[in-house]
C-alpha positions as CSV (number, residue, x, y, z in Angstrom):
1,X,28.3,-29.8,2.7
2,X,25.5,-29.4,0.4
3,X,23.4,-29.2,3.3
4,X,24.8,-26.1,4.6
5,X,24.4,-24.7,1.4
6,X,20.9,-25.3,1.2
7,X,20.2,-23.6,4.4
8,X,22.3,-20.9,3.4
9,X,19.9,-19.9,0.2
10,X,16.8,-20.6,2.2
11,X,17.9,-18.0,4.7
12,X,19.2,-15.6,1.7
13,X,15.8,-16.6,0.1
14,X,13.6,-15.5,3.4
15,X,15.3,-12.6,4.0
16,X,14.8,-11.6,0.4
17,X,11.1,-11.8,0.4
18,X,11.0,-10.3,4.1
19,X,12.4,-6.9,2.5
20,X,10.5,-7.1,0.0
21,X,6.9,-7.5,1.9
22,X,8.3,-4.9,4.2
23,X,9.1,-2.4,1.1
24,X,5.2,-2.9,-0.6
25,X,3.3,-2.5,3.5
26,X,5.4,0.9,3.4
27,X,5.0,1.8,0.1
28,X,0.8,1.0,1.1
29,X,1.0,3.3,4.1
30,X,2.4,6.2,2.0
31,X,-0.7,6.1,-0.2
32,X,-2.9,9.0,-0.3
33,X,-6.4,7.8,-1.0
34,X,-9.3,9.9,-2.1
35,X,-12.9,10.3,-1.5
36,X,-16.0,11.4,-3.9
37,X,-18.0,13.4,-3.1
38,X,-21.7,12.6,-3.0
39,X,-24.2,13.5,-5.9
40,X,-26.0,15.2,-3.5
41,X,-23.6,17.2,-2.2
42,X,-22.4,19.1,-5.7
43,X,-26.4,20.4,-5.4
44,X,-26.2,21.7,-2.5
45,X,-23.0,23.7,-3.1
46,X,-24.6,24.9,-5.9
47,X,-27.9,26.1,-3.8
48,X,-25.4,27.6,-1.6
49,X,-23.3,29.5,-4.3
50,X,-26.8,30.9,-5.3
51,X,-27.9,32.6,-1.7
């Protein structure tokens, strides 16, 4: 008997940790990542603004 419970919180266990990895890879894709810009790029925008 305590077999069968053993093997019932293992499953409980895998499951568990299953939804949660599958909860943070979604919560990854939904993040919105950002670039710099370049240091050379704010001068030529300026240069450009000036024209």
């Amino acid at each position: 008997m305590s077999t069968l419970v053993g093997v019932i919180l293992s499953v409980i266990i895998v499951i568990l940790i299953l939804l949660l990895t599958m909860t943070q890879i979604k919560k990854g894709y939904e993040y919105k990542h950002t670039i710099d810009p370049l240091p050379g790029e704010d001068i030529q925008e300026e240069k450009s603004d000036i024209k």
